[in-house]
N, C-alpha and C positions, 0 to 999 in steps of 0.2 A: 595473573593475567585473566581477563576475563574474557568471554568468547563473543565474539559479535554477532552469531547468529540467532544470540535473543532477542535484541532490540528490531531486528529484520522480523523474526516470527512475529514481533508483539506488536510492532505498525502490522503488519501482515492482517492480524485478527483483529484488528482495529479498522483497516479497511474494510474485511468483512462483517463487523458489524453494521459499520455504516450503508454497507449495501441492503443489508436486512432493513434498517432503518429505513430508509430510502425507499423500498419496494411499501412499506408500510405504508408510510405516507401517501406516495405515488396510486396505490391503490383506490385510495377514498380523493385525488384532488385530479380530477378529471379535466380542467378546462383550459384555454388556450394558453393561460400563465403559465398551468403546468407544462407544458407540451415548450412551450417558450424555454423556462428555466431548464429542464431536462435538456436539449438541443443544445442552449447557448453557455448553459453553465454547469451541469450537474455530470454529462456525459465528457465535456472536455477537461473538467476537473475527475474524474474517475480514470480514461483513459489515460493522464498525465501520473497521477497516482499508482498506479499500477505500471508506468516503463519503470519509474522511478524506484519501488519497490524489485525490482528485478532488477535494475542497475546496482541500488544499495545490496544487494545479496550475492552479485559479482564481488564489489569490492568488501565484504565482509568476509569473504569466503578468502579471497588473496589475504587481505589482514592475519586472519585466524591461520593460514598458512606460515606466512612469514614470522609471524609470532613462535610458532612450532620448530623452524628453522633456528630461528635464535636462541631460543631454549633449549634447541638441540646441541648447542654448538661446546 
């Protein structure tokens, strides 16, 4: 059985890159597109990413539980 708390760490570091990415970018595109697309689509897709990352790590965590139990049994 395998443990589900990898694929949560590994989107996990994957969203942090993309934030690093992101910051890069952001840094040198100054103008109202930018300020647009951050607002309408970069900050509501970040926010969205990150409950979903914390929900996926609830239920990996019950998973990786139950699995233990079964194993136990």
């Amino acid at each position: 059985m395998t443990n589900m708390q990898q694929p949560v760490a590994d989107l996990n570091n994957a969203l942090q890159r993309i934030h690093r990415e992101w910051d890069q970018v952001r840094s040198g595109w100054t103008d109202q597109v930018a300020a647009h697309f951050e607002s309408e689509s970069w900050s509501p897709t970040r926010e969205q990413a990150e409950k979903t990352l914390g929900k996926l790590s609830e239920v990996a965590a019950v998973i990786d539980d139950v699995k233990r139990k079964v194993r136990d049994l």
